[in-house]
Every structure is written in structure tokens, then in C-alpha cells.
MDAnalysis code that builds the backbone (N, CA, C; Angstrom):
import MDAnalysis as mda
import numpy as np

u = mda.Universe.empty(468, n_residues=156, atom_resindex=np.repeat(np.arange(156), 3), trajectory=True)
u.add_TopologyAttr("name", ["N", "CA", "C"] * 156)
u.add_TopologyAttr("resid", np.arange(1, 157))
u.add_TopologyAttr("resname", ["UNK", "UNK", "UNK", "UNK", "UNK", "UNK", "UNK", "UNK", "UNK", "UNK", "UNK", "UNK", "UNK", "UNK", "UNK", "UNK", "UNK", "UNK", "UNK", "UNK", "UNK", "UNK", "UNK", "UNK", "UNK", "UNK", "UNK", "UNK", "UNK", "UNK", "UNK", "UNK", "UNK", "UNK", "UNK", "UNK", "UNK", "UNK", "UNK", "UNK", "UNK", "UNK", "UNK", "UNK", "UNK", "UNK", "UNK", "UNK", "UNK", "UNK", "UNK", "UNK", "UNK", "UNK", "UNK", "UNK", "UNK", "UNK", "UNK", "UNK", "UNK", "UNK", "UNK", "UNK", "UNK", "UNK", "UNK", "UNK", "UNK", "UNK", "UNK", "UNK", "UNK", "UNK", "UNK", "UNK", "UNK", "UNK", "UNK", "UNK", "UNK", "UNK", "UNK", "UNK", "UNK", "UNK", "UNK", "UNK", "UNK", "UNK", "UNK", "UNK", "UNK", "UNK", "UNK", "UNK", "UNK", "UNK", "UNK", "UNK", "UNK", "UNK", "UNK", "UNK", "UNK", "UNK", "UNK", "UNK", "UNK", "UNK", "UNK", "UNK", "UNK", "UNK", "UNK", "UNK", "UNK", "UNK", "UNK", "UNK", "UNK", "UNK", "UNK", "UNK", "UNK", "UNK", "UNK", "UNK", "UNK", "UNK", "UNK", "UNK", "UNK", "UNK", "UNK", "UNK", "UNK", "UNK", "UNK", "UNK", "UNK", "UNK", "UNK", "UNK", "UNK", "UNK", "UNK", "UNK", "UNK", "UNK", "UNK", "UNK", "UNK", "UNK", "UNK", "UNK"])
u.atoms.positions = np.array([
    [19.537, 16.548, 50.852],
    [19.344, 17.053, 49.528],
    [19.505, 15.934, 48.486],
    [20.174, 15.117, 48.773],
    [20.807, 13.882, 47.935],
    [19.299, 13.002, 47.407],
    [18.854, 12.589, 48.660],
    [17.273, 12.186, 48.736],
    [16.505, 12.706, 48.173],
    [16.314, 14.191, 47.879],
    [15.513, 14.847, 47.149],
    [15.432, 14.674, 45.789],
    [16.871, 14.927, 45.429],
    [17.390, 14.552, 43.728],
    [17.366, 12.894, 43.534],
    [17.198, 11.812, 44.505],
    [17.038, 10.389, 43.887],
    [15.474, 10.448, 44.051],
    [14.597, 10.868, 45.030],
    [13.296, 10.711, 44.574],
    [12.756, 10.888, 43.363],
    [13.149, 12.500, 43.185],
    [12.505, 13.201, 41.878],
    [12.935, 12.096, 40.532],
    [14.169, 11.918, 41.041],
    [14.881, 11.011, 40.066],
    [14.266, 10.051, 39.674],
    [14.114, 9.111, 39.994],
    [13.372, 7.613, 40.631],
    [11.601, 8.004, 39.911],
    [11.343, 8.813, 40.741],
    [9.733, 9.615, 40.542],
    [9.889, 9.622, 38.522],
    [10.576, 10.605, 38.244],
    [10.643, 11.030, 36.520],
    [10.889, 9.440, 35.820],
    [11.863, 8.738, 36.339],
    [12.216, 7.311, 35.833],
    [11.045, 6.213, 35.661],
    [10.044, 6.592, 36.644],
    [9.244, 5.601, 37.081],
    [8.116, 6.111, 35.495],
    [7.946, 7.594, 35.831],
    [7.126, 7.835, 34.961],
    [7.066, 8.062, 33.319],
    [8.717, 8.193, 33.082],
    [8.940, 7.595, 31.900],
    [8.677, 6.301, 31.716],
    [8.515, 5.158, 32.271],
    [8.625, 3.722, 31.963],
    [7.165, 3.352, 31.931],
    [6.355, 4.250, 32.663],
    [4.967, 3.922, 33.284],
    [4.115, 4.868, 31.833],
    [4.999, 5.230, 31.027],
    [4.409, 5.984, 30.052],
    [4.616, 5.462, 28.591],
    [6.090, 4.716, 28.571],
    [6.031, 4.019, 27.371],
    [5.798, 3.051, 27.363],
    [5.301, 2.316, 27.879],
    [5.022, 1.258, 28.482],
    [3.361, 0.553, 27.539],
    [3.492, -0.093, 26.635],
    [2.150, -0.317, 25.640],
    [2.145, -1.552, 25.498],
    [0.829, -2.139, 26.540],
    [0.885, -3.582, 26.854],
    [0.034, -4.254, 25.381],
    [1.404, -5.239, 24.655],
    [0.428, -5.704, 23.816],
    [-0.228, -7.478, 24.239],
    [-0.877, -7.662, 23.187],
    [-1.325, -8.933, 23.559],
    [-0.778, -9.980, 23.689],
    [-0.572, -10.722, 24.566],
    [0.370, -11.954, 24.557],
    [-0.116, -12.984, 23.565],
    [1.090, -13.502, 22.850],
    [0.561, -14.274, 22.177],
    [0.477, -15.681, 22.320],
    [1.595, -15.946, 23.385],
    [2.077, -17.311, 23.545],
    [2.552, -18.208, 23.054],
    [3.160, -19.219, 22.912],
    [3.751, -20.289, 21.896],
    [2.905, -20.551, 20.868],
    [3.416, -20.598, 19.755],
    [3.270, -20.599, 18.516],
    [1.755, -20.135, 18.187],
    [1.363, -19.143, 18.882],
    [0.496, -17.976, 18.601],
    [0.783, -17.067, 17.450],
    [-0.600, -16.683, 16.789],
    [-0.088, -15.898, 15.955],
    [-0.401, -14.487, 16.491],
    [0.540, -13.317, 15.929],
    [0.585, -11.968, 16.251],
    [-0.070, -11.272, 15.795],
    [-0.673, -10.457, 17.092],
    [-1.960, -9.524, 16.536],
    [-1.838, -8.657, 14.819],
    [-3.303, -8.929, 14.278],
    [-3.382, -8.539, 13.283],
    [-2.936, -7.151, 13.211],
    [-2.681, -6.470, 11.989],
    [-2.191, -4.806, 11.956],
    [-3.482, -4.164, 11.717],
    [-3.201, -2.768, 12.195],
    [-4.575, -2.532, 12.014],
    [-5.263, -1.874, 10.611],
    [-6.734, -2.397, 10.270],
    [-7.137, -2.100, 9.293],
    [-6.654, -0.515, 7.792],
    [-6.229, -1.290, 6.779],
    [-5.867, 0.181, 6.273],
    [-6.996, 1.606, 5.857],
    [-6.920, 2.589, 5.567],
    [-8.215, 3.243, 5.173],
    [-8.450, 2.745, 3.805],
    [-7.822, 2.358, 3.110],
    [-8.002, 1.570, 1.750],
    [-8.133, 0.403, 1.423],
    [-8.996, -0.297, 1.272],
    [-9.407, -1.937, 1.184],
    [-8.199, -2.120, -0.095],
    [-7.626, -3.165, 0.330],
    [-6.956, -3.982, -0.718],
    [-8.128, -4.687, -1.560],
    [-7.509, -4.380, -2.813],
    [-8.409, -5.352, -4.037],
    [-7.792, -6.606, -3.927],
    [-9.178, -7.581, -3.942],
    [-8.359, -8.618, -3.949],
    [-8.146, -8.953, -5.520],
    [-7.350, -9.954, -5.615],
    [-6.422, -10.480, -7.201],
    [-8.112, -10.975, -7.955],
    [-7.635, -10.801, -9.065],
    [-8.904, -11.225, -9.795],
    [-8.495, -12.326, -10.663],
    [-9.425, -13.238, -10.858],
    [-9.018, -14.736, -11.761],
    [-9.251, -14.664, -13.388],
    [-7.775, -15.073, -13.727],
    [-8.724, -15.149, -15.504],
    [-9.854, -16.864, -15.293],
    [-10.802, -15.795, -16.564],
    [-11.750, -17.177, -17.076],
    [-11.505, -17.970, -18.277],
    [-11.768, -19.388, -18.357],
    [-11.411, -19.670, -19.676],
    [-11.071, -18.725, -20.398],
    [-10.696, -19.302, -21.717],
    [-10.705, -18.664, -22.962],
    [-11.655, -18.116, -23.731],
    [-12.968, -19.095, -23.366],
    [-14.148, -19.348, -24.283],
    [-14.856, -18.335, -23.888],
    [-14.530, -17.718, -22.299],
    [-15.426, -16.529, -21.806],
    [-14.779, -15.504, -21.687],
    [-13.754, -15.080, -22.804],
    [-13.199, -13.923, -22.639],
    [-13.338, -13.710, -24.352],
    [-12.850, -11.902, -24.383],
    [-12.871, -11.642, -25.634],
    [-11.774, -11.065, -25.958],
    [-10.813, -11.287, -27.001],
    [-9.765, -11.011, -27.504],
    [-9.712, -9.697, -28.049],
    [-8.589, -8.949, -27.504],
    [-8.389, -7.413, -27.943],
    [-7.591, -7.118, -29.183],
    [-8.037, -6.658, -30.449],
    [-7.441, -6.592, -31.133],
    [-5.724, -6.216, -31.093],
    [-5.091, -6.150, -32.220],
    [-3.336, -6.321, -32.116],
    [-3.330, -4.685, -32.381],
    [-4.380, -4.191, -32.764],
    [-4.285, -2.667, -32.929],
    [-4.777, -1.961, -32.075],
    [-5.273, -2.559, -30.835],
    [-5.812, -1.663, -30.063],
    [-4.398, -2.030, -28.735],
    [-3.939, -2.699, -28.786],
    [-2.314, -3.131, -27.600],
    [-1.180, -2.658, -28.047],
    [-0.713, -1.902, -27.318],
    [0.670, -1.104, -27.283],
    [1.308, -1.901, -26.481],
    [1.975, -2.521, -27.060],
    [2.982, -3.290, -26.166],
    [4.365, -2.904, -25.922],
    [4.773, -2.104, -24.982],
    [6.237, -1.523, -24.592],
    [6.938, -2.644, -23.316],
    [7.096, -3.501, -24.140],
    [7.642, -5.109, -23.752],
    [8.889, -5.434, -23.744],
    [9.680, -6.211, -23.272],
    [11.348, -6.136, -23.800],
    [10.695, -7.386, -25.301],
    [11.691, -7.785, -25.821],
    [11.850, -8.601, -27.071],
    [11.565, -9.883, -26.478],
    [10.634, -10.488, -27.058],
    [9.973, -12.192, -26.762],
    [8.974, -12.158, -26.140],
    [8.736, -11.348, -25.171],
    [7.670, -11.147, -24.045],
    [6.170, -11.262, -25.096],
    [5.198, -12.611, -23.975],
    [3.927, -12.201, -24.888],
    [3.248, -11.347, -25.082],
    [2.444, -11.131, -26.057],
    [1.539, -9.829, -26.077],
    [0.253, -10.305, -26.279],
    [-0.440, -11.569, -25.610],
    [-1.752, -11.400, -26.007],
    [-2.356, -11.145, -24.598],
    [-3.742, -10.429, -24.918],
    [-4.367, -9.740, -24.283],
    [-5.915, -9.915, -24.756],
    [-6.806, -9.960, -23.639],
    [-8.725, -10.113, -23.737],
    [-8.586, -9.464, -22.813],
    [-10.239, -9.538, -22.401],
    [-11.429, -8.714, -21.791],
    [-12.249, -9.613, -21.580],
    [-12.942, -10.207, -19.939],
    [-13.800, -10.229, -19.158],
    [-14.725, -9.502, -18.520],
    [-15.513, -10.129, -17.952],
    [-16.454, -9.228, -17.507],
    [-17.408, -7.857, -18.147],
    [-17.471, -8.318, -19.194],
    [-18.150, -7.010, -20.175],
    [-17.018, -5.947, -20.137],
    [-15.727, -6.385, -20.609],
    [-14.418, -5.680, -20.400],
    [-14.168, -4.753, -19.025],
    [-14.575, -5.420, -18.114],
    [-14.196, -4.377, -17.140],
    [-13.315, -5.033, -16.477],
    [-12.425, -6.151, -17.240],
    [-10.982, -6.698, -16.510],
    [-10.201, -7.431, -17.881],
    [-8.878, -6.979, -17.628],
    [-8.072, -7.083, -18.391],
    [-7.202, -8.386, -18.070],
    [-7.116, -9.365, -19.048],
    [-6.307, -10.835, -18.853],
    [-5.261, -10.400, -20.040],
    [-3.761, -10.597, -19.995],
    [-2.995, -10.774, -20.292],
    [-1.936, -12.037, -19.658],
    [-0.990, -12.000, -21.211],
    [0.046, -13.325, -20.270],
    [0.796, -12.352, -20.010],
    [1.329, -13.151, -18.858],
    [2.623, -12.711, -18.010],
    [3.821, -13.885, -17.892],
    [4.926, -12.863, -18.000],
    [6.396, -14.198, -17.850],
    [6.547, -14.619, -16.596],
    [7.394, -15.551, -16.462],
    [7.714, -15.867, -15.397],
    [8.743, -16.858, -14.987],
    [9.528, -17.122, -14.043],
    [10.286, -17.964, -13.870],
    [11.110, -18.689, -12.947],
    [11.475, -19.504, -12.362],
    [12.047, -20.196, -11.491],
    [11.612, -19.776, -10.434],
    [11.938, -18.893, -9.326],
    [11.368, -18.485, -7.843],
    [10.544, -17.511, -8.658],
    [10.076, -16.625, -9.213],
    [9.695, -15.735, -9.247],
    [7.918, -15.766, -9.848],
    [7.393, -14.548, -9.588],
    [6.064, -14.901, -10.034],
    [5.479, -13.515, -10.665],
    [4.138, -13.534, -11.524],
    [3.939, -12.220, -12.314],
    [2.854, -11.529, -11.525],
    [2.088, -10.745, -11.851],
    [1.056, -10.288, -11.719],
    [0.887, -9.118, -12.253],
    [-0.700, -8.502, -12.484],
    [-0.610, -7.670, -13.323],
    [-1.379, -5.828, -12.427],
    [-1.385, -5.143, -12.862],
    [-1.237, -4.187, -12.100],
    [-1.689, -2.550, -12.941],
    [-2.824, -2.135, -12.613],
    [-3.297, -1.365, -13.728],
    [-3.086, 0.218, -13.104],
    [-2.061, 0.572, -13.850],
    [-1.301, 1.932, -13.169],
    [-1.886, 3.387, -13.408],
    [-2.513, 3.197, -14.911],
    [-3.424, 4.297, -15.266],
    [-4.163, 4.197, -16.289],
    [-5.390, 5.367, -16.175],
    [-6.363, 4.917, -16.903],
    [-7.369, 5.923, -17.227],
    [-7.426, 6.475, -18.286],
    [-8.045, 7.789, -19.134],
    [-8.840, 6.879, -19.855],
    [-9.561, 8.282, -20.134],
    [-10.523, 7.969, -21.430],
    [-9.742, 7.469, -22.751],
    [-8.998, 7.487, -23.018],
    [-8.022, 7.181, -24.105],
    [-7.264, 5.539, -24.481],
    [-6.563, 5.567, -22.871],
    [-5.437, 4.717, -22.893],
    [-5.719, 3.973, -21.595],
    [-5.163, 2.861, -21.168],
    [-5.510, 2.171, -19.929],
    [-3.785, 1.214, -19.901],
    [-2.980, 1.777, -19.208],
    [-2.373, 1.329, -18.763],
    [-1.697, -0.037, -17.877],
    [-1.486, -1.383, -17.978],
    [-1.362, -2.136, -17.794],
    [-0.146, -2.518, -17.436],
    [0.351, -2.902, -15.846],
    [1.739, -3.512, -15.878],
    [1.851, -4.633, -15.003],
    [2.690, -5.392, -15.861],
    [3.357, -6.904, -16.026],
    [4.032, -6.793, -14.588],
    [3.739, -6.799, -13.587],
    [4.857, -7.461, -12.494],
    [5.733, -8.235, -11.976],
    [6.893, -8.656, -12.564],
    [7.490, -10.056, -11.900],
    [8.021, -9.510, -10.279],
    [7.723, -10.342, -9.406],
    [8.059, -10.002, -8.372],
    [9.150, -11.823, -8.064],
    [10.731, -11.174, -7.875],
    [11.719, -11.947, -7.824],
    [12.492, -11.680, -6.295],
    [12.594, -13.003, -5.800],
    [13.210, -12.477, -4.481],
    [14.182, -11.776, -4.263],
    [14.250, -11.258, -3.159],
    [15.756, -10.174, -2.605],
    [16.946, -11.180, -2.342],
    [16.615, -12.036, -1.877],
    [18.002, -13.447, -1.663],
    [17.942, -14.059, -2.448],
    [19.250, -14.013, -2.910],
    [19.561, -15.767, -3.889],
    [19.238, -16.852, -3.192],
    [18.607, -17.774, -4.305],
    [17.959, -18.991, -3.429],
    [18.147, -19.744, -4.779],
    [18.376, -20.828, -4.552],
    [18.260, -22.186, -5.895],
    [16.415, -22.016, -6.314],
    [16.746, -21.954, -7.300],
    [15.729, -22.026, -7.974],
    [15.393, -22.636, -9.405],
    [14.558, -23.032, -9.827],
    [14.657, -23.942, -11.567],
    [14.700, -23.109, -12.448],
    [15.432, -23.547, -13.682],
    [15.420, -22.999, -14.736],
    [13.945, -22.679, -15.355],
    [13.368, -22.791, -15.360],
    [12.310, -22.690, -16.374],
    [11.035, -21.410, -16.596],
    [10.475, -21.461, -17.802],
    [9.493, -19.588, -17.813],
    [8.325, -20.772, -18.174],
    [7.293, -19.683, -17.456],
    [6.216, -19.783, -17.285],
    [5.238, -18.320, -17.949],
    [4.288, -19.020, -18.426],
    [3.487, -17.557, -19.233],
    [2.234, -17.744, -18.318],
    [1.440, -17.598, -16.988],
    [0.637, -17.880, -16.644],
    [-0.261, -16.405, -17.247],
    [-1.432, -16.606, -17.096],
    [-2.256, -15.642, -17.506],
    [-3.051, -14.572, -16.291],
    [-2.968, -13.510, -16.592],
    [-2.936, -12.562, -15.003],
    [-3.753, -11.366, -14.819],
    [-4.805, -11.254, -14.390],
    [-6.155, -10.380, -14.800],
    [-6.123, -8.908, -13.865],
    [-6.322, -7.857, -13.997],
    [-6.640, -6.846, -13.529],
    [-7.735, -6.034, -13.702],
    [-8.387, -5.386, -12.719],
    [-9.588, -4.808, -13.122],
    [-9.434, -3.430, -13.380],
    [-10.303, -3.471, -14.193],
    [-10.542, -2.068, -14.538],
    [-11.620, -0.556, -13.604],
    [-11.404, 0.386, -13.795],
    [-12.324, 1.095, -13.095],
    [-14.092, 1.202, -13.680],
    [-14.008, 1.090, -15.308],
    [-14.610, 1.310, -16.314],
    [-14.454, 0.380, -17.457],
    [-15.405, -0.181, -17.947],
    [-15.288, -1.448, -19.226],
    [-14.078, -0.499, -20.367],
    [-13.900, -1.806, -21.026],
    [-12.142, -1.426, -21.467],
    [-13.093, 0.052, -23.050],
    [-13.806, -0.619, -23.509],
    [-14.498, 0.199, -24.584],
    [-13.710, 0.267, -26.138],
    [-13.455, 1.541, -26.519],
    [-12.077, 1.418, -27.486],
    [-10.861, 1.807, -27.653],
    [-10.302, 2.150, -26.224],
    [-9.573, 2.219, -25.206],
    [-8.123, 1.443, -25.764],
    [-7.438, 1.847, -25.817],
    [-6.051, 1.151, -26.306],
    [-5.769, 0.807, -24.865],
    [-5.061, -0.822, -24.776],
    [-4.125, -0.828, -23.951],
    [-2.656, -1.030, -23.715],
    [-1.879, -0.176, -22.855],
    [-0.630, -0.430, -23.172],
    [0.165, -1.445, -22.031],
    [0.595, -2.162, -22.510],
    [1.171, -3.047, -21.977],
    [3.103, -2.534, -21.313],
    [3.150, -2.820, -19.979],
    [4.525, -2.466, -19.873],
    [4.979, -3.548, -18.335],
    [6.006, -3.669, -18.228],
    [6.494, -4.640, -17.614],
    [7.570, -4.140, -16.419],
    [7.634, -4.736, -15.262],
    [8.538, -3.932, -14.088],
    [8.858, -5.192, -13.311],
    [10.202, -5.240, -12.792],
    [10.508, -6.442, -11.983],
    [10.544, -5.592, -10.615],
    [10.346, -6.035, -9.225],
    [10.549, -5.639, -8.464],
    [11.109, -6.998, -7.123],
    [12.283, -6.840, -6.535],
    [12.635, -7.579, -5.520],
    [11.417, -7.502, -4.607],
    [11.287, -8.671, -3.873],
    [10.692, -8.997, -2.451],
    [10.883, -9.990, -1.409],
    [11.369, -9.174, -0.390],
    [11.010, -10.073, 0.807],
    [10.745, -11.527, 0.814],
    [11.939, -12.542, 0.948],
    [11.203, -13.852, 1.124],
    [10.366, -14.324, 1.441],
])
């Protein structure tokens, strides 16, 4: 009887292991690891500001700027306004980007990203205003935009 209960045993063991068991690809020394797989949503890729000379400046009455105190507020339009260039802060490890959260017939929403690492790390004193473009769904038109700003930690 003993035999009976280590087969079955052995038998169920085998077939748990023979079941989780998900051979991935070897990668080998300093191989890189299989890609993840495709999302159902294409990432946008980052969009570039253009000169100065090929953008058009948004009036100071059409930008709502809900900014902390100092932060810049200038702001254009590329692409027959269907992308928004603003400056963004920035500083020592950290970097901006911009990020268009919502967007009505009305108002078009715009946010300032600093993305600052999760570990303390030496880093330089110094701010940076680089300039940081997002697209729009629809040319900007007469569309107020509001400007707002969010730090978020990341991953070294």
C-alpha cells in the first residue's frame, strides 16, 4: 500500500513540475532578456521642440498657469498647434517632461513632469529650464492652456 501512495505521490509531483514548468529563452552571458510582450497601446513616442523661429507663441491670456512661485510660464504651438512646447524645470539628477492629461473643447490640460530618483544619489546643484513638447489630439485653436506641474520618484 505504501508503494501505491509514493507512486501516486511521485506521479502528482512529477506533474505539478511538468506543468509549471515555462521554458524561457536562454539568454546566455551578457545576453539581453527577451523583450516583454507588445502592449495593446502603442507608446507615443516623445516629441521634439523646434526652434523658436518655427513655433508660435501663446498668448499670456490664453495660459493658466497653476505653477508653484518662479516656475516658467512660457508656452507656443508647433505643428499648426497640434503640439504644445513649454519650459520645464529641472535639476541636478532629475529630468522634466511634459504630459497632456486632458483635453476638451475648452481647456487642454498640460503637465510639467519632473521625474527625480527614488535613491539618494550625489547629484549637482543646478536648474535647468529645458523646453518639452507634447502633442495634442486636435490643433490647440482658442483653447486655453493650463499649465500644472507633478514630481514623481523613479526607479534608477
Amino acid at each position: 500500500m505504501r508503494r501505491l501512495y509514493t507512486a501516486v505521490g511521485a506521479g502528482a509531483l512529477l506533474l505539478a513540475v511538468a506543468a509549471c514548468a515555462d521554458k524561457q529563452p536562454e539568454v546566455g552571458f551578457g545576453g539581453q532578456p527577451p523583450a516583454p510582450p507588445p502592449s495593446k497601446e502603442a507608446p507615443t513616442k516623445p516629441v521634439k521642440p523646434k526652434p523658436v523661429e518655427q513655433r508660435e507663441q501663446v498668448p499670456a491670456a490664453s495660459v493658466e498657469a497653476q505653477l508653484p512661485e518662479g516656475y516658467p510660464r512660457q508656452v507656443w504651438t508647433q505643428n499648426e498647434g497640434t503640439v504644445v512646447v513649454a519650459t520645464g524645470q529641472e535639476g541636478g539628477c532629475s529630468r522634466v517632461h511634459a504630459e497632456v492629461a486632458r483635453e476638451n473643447t475648452r481647456r487642454v490640460t498640460v503637465v510639467l513632469v519632473e521625474e527625480i530618483p527614488q535613491q539618494p544619489q550625489m547629484c549637482t546643484m543646478d536648474i535647468r529650464y529645458p523646453e518639452v513638447a507634447a502633442k495634442l489630439d486636435a490643433p490647440l485653436g482658442k483653447r486655453t492652456i493650463v499649465l500644472q506641474q507633478r514630481d514623481v520618484k523613479v526607479p534608477k
